[in-house]
PASEBA-1860 file (N, C-alpha, C; in nm, 3 decimals):
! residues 255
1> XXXXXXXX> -2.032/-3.399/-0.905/-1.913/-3.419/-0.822/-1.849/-3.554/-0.854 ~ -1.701/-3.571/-0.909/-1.674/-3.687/-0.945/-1.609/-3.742/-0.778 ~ -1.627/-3.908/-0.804/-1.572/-3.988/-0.711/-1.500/-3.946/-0.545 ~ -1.380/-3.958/-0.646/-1.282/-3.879/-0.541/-1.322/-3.771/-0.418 ~ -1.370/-3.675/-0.534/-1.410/-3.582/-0.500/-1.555/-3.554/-0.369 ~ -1.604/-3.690/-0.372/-1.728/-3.686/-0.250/-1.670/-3.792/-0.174 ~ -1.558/-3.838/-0.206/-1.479/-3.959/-0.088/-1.421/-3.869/-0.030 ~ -1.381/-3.735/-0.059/-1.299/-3.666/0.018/-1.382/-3.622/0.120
9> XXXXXXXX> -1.482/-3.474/0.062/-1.592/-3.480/0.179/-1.643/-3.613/0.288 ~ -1.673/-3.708/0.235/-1.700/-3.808/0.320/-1.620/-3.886/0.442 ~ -1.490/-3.841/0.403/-1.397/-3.855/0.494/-1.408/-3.733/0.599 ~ -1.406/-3.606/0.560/-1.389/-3.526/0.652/-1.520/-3.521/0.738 ~ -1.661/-3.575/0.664/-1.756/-3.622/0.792/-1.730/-3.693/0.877 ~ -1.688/-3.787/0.802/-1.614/-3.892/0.956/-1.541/-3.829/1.045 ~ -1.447/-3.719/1.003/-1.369/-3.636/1.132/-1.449/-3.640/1.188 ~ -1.562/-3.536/1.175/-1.654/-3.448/1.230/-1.742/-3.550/1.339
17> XXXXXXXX> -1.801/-3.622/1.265/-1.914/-3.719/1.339/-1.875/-3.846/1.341 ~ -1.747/-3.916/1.353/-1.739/-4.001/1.374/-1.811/-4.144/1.325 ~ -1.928/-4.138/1.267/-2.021/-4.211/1.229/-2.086/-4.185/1.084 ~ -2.171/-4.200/1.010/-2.215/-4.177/0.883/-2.317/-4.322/0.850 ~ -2.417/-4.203/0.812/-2.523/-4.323/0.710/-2.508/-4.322/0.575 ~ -2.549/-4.444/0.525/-2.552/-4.449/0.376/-2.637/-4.341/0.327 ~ -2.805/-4.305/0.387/-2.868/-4.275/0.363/-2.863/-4.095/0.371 ~ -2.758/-4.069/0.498/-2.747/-3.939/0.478/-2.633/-3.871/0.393
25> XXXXXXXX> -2.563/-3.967/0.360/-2.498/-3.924/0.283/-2.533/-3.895/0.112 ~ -2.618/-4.009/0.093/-2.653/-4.022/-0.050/-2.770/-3.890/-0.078 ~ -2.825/-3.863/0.020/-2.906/-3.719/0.062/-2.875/-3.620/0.043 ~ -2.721/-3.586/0.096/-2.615/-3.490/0.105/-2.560/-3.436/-0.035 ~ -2.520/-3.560/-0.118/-2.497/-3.565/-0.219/-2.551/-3.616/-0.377 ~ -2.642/-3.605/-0.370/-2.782/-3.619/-0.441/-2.759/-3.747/-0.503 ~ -2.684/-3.874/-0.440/-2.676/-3.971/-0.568/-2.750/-4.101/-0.433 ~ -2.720/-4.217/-0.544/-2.787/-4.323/-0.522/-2.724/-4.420/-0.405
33> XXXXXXXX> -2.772/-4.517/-0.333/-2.787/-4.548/-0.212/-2.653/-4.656/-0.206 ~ -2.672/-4.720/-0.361/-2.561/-4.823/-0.390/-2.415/-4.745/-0.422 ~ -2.412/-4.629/-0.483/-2.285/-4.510/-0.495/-2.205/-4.465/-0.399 ~ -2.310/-4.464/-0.258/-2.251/-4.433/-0.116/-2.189/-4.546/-0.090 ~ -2.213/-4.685/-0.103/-2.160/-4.817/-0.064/-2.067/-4.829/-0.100 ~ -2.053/-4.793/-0.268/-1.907/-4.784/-0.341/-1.808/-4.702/-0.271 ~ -1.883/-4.580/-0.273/-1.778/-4.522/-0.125/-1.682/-4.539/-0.022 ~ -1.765/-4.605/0.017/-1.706/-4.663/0.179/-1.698/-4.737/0.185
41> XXXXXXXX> -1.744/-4.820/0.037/-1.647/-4.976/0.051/-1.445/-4.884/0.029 ~ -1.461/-4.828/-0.076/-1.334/-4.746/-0.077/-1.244/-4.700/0.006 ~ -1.296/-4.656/0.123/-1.235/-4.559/0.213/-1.210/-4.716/0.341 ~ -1.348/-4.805/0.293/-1.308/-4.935/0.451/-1.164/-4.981/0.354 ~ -1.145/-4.985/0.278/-1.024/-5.096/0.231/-0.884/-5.008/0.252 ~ -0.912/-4.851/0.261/-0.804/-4.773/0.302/-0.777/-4.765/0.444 ~ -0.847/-4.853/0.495/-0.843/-4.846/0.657/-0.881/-4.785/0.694 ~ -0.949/-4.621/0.632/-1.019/-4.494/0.732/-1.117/-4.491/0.817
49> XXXXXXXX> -1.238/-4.637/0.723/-1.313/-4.663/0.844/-1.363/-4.779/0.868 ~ -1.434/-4.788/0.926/-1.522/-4.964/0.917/-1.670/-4.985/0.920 ~ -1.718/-5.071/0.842/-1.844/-5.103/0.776/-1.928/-5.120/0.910 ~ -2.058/-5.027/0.936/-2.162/-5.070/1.004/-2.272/-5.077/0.937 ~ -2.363/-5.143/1.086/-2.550/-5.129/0.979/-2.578/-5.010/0.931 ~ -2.611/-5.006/0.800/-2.684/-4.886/0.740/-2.571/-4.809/0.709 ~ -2.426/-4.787/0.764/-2.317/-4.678/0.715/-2.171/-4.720/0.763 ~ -2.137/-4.598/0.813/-1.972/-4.641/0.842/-1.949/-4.579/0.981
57> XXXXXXXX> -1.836/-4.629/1.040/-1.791/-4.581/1.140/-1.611/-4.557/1.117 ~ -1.566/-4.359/1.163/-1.433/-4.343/1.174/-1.346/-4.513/1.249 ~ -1.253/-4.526/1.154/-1.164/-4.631/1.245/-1.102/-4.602/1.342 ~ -1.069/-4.626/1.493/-1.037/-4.545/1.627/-0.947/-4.657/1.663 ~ -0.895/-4.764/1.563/-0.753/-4.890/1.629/-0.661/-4.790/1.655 ~ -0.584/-4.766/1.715/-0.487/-4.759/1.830/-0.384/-4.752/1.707 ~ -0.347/-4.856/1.590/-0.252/-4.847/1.536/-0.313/-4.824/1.345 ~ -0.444/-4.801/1.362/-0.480/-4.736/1.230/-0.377/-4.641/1.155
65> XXXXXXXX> -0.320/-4.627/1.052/-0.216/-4.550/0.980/-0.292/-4.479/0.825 ~ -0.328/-4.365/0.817/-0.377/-4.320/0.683/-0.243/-4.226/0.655 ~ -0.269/-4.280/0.483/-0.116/-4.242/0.441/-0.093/-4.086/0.442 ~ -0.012/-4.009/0.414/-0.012/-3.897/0.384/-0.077/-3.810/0.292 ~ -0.090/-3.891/0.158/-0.123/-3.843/0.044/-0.306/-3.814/0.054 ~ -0.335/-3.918/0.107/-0.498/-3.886/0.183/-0.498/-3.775/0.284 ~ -0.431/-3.795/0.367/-0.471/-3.712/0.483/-0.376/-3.534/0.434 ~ -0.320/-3.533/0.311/-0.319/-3.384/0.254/-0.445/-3.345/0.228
73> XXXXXXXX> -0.554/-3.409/0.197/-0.652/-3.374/0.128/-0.772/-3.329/0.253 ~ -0.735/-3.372/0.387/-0.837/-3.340/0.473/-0.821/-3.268/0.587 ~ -0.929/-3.189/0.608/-0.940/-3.097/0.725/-0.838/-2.985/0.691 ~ -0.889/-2.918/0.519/-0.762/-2.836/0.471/-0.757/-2.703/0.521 ~ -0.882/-2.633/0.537/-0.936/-2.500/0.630/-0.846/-2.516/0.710 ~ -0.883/-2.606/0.795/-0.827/-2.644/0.951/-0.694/-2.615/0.982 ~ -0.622/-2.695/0.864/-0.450/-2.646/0.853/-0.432/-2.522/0.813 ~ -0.480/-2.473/0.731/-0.460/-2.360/0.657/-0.449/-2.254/0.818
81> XXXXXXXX> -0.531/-2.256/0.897/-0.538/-2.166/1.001/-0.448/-2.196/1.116 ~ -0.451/-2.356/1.124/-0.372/-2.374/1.167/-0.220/-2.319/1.150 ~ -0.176/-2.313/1.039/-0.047/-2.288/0.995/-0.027/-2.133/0.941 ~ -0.104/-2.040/0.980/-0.109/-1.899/0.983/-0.050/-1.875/1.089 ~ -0.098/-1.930/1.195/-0.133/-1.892/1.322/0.054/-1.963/1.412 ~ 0.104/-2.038/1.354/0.244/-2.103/1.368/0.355/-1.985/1.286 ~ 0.361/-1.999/1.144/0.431/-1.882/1.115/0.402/-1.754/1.181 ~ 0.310/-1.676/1.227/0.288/-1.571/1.317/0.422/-1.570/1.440
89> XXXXXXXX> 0.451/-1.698/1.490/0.533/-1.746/1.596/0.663/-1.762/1.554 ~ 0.737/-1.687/1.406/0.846/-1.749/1.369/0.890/-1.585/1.344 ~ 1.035/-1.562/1.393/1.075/-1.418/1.365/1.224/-1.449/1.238 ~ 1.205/-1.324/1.170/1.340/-1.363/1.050/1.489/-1.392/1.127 ~ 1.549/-1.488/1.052/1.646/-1.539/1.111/1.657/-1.665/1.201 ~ 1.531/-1.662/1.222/1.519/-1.845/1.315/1.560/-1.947/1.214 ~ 1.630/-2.041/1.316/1.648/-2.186/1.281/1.532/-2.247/1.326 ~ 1.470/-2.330/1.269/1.307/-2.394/1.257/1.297/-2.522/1.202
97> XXXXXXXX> 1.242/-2.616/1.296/1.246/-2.761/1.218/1.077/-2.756/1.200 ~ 1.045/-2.831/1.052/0.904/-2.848/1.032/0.918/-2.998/0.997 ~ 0.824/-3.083/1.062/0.843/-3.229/1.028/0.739/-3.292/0.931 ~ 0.732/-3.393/0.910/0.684/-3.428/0.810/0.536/-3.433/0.777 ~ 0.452/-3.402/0.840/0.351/-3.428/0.864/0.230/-3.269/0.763 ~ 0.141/-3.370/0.714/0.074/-3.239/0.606/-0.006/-3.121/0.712 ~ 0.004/-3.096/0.802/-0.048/-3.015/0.871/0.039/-2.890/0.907 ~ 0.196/-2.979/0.904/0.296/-2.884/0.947/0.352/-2.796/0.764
105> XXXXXXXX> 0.318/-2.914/0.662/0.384/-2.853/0.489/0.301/-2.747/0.471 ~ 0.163/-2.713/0.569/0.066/-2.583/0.499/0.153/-2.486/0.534 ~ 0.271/-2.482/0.652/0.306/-2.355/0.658/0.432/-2.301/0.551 ~ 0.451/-2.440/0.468/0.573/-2.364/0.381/0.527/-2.216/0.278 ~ 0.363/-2.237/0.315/0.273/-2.126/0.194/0.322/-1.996/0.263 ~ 0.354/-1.980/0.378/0.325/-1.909/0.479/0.494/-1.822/0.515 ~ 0.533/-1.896/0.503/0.701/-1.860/0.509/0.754/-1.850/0.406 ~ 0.767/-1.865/0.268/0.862/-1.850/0.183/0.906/-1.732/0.147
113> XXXXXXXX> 0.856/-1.610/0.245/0.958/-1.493/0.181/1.017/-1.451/0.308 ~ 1.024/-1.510/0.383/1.117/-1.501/0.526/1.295/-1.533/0.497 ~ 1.366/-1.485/0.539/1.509/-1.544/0.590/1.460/-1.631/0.703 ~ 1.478/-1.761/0.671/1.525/-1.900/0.794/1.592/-1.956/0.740 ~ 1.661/-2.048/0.830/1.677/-2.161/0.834/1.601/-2.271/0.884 ~ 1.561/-2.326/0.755/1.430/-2.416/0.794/1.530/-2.590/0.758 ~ 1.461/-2.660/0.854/1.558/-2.808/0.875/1.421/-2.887/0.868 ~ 1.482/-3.014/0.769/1.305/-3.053/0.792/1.334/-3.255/0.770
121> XXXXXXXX> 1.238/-3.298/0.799/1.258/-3.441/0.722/1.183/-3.468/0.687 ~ 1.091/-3.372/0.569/0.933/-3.413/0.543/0.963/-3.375/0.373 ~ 0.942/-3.463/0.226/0.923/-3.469/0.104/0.865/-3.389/0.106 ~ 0.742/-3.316/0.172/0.653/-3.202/0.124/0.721/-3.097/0.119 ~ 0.785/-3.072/0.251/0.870/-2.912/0.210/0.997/-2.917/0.173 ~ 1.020/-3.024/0.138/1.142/-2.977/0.037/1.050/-2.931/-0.082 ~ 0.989/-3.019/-0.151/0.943/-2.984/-0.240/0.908/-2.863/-0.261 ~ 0.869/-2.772/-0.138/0.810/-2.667/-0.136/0.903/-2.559/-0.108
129> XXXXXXXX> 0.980/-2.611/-0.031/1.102/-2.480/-0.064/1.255/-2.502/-0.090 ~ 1.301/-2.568/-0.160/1.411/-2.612/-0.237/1.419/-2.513/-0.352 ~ 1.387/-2.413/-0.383/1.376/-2.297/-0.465/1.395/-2.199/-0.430 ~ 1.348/-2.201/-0.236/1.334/-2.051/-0.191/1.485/-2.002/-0.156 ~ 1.547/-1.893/-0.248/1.683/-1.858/-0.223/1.698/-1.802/-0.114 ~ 1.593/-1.767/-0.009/1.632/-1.660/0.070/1.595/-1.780/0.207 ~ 1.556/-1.866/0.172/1.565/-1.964/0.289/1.679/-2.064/0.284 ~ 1.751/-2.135/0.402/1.871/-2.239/0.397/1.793/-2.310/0.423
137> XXXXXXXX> 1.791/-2.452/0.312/1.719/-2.499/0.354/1.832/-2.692/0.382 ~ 1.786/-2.719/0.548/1.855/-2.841/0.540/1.804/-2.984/0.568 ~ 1.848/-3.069/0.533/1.763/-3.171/0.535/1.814/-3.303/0.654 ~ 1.768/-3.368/0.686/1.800/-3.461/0.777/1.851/-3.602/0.743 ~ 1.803/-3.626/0.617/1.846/-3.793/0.566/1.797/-3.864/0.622 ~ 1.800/-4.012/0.602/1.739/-4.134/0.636/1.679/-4.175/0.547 ~ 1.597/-4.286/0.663/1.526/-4.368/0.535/1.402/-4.334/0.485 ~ 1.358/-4.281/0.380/1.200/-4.216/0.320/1.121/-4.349/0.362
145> XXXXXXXX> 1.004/-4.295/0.405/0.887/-4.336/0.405/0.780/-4.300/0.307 ~ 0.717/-4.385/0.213/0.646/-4.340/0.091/0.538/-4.329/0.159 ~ 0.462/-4.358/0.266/0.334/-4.340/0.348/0.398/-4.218/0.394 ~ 0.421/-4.219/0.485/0.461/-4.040/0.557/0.493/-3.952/0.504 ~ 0.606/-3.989/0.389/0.669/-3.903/0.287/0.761/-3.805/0.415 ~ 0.823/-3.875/0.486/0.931/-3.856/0.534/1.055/-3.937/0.559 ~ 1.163/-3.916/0.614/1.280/-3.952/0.669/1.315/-3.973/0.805 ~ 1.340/-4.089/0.858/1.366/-4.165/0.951/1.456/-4.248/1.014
153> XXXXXXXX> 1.442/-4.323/1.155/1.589/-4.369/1.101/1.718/-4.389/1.183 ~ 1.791/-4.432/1.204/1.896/-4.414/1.306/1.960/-4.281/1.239 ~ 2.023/-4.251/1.088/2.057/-4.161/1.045/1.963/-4.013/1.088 ~ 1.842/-4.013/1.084/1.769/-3.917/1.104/1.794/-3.906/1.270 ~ 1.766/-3.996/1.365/1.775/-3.954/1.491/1.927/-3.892/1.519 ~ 2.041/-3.979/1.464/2.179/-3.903/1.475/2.191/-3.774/1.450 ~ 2.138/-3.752/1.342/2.100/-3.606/1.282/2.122/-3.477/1.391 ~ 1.954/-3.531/1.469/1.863/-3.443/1.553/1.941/-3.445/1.681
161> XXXXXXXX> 2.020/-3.509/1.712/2.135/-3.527/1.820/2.255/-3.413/1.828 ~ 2.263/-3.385/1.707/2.329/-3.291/1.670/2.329/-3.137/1.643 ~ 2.230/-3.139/1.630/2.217/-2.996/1.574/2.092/-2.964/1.712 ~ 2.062/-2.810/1.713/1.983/-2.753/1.772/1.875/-2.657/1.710 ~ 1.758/-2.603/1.777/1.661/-2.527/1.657/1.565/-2.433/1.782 ~ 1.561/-2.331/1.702/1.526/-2.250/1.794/1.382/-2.293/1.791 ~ 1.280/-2.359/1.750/1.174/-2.363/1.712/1.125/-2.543/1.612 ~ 1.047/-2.590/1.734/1.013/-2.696/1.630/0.852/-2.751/1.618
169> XXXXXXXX> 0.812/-2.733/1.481/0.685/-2.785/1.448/0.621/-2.940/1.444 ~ 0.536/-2.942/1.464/0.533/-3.115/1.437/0.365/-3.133/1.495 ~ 0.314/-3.259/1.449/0.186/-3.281/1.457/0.226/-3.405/1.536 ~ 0.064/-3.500/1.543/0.098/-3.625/1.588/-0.045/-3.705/1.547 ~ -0.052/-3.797/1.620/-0.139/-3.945/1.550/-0.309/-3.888/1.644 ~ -0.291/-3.859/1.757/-0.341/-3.825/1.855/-0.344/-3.775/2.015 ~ -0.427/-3.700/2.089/-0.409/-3.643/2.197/-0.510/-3.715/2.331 ~ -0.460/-3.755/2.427/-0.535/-3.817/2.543/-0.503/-3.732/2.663
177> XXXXXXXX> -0.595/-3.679/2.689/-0.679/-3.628/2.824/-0.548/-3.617/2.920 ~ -0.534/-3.758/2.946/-0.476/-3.788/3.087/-0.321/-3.826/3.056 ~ -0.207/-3.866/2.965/-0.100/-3.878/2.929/-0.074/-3.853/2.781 ~ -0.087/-3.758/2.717/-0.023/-3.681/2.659/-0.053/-3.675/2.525 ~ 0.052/-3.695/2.412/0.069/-3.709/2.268/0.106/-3.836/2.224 ~ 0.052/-3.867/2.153/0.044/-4.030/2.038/0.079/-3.996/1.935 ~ 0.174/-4.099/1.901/0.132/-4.165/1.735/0.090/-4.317/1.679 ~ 0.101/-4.319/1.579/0.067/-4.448/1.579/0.174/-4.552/1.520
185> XXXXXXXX> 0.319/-4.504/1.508/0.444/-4.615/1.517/0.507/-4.570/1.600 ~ 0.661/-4.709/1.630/0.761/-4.632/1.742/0.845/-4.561/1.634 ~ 0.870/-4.543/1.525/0.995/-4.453/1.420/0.916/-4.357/1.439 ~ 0.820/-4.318/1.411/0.776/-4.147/1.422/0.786/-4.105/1.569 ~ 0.734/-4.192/1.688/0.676/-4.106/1.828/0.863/-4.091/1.840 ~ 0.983/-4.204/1.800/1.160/-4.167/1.853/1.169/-4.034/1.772 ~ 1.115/-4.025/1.664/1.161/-3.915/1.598/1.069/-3.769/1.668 ~ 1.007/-3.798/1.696/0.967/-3.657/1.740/0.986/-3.649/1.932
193> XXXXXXXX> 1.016/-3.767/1.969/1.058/-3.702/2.080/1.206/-3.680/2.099 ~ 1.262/-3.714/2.023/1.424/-3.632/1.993/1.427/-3.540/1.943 ~ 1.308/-3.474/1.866/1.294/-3.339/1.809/1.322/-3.253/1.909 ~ 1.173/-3.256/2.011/1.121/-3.168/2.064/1.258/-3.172/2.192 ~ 1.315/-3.283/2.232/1.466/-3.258/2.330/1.568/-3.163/2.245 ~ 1.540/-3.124/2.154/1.656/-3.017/2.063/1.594/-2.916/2.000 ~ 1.521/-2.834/2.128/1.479/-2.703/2.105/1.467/-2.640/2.160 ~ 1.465/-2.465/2.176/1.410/-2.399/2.255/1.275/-2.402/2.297
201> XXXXXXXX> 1.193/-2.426/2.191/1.067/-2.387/2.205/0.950/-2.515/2.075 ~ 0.883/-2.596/2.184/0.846/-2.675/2.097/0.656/-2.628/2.038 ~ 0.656/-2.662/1.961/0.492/-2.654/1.899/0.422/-2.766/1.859 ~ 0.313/-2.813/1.854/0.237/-2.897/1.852/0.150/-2.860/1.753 ~ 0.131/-2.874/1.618/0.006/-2.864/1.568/-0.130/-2.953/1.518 ~ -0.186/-2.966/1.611/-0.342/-3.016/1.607/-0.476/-2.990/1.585 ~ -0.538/-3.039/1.467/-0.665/-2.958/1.471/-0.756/-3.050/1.546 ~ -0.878/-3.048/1.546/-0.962/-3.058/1.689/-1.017/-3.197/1.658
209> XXXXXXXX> -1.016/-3.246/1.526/-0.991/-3.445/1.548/-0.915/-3.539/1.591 ~ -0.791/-3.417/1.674/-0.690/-3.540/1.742/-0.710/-3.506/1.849 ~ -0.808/-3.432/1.925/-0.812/-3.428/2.066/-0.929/-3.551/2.119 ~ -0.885/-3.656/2.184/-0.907/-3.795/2.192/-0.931/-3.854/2.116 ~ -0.823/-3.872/2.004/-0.804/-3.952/1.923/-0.682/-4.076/1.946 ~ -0.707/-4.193/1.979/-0.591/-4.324/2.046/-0.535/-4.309/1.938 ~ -0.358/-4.372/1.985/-0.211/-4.346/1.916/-0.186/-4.465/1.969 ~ -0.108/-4.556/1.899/-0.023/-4.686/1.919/0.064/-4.660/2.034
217> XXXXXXXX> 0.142/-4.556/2.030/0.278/-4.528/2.076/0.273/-4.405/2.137 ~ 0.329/-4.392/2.288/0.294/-4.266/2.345/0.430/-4.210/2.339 ~ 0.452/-4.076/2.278/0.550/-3.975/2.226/0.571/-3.910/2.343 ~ 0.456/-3.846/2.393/0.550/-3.728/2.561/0.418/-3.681/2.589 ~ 0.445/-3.655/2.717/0.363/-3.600/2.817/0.335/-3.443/2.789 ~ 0.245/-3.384/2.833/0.211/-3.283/2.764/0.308/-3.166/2.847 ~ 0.408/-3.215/2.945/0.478/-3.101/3.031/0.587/-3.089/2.936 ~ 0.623/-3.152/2.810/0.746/-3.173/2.773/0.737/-3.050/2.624
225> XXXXXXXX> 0.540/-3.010/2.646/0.529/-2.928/2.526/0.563/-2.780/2.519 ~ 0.564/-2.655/2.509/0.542/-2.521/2.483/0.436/-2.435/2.453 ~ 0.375/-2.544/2.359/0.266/-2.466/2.271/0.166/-2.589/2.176 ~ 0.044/-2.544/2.211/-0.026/-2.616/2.137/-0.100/-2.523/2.072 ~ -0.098/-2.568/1.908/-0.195/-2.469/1.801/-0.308/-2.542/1.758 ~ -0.434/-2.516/1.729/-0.531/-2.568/1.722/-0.637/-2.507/1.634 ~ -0.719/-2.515/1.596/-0.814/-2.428/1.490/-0.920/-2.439/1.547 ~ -0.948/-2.494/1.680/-1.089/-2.471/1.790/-1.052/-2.455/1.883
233> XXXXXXXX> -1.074/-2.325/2.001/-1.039/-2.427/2.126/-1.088/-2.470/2.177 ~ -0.992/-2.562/2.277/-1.045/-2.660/2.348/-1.158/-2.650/2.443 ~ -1.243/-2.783/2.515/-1.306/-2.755/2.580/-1.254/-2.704/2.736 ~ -1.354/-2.722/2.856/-1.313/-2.613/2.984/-1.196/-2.768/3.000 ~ -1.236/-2.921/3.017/-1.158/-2.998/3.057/-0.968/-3.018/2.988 ~ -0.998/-3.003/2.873/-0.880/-2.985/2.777/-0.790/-2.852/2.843 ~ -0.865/-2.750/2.858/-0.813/-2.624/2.884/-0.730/-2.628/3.067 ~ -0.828/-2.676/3.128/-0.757/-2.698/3.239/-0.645/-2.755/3.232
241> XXXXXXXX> -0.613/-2.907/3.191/-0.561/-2.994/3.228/-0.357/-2.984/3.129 ~ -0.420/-2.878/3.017/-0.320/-2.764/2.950/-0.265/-2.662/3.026 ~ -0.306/-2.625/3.082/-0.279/-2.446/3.178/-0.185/-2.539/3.283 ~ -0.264/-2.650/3.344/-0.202/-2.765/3.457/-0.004/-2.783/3.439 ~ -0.004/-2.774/3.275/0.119/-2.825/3.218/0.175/-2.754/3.161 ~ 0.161/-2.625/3.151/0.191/-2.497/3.124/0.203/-2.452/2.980 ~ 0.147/-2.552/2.898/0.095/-2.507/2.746/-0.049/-2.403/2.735 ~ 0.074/-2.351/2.663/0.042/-2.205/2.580/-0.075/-2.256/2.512
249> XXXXXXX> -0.194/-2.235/2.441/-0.274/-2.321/2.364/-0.285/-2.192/2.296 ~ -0.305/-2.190/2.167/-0.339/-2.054/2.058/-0.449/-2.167/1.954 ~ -0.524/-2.071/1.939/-0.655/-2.139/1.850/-0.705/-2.025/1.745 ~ -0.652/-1.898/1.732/-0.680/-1.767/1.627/-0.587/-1.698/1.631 ~ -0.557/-1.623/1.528/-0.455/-1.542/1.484/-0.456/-1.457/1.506 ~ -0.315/-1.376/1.547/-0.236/-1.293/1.708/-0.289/-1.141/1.657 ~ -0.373/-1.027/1.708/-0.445/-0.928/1.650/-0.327/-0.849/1.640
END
């Protein structure tokens, strides 16, 4: 297994367990004790986590930021189902905003032989459907972000002021119990809570490492949501305190 390639797994342990030994990892992956160090010296200088005795610990700062181009690479199952289970929710002919975020680009796999109108401010799906003739596809402008690999912005919020969408996708930084949805700047949490004010019907997609996961910046209360998609569900406390606020929660795909 080259490099990369067991930094990636090793990251998605940290989703999972929050914590990691040198020793179980180097176990895991049949190599040497000093190779795991190289590791996670790697992943501490990317900010993902921070150096403890014997291993590492997920980073949980409030304003921690992992770029996009990493976080395409993790918890890919997760999206993948995630973003089945969202297009399922899209009928031909919708206007549909998908934002920038790699959780929301798995569903361009998922839609490209649909008629929409898909509106987006995310580099991933243009990329991904700027070809598809049978989709309109429009874009929002602003200023790119090479970490997010989106568009932002006073231009981008003017944008979203304007126009309307029957349907809007979007992820976030993290989810708390007791007040709502996070991210972790104020340009993303303005941009998505001007989204979700210019829609019929908003969606949330989260897989089950942002449910109490701290966000810099609190985006909206969970009454302001529609629908939350998820690839576990939640526990009985999550579930209550959802039903409380009248989100829909979907966690498997519609029989």
């Amino acid at each position: 297994m080259l490099s990369f390639q067991r930094q990636e797994e090793i990251r998605h342990l940290l989703l999972q367990k929050k914590s990691v030994t040198v020793g179980e990892i180097a176990k895991r992956f049949g190599v040497s004790d000093e190779t795991v160090r190289r590791d996670l010296a790697v992943l501490c200088s990317e900010g993902f986590c921070t150096k403890t005795y014997g291993g590492a610990s997920l980073a949980t700062r409030s304003t921690s930021i992992t770029t996009s181009n990493i976080k395409k690479n993790l918890c890919v199952g997760e999206k993948q189902l995630i973003a089945k289970i969202a297009a399922s929710q899209i009928k031909p002919n919708d206007c549909i905003f998908l934002d920038h975020s790699t959780t929301v680009a798995e569903m361009c796999q998922e839609i490209q032989a649909m008629h929409l109108t898909v509106v987006t401010n995310s580099m991933w799906v243009i990329r991904e459907l700027a070809n598809q003739k049978n989709i309109n596809l429009v874009v929002t402008g602003g200023n790119v972000s090479v970490d997010d690999q989106g568009m932002f912005g006073t231009e981008t919020l003017n944008f979203l002021r304007e126009h309307y969408f029957d349907k809007v996708f979007f992820s976030c930084k993290g989810l708390n119990l007791t007040k709502g949805i996070f991210d972790a700047n104020a340009q993303v949490s303005a941009f998505r809570r001007a989204l979700c004010e210019q829609s019929d019907q908003s969606y949330l997609l989260a897989d089950r490492t942002k449910f109490g996961t701290p966000g810099f910046v609190h985006t909206m209360p969970f009454q302001k949501l529609d629908f939350l998609i998820t690839d576990q569900a939640p526990n009985d406390h999550w579930t209550k305190m959802l039903e409380e606020h009248n989100v829909s929660v979907m966690s498997s795909l519609p029989e």
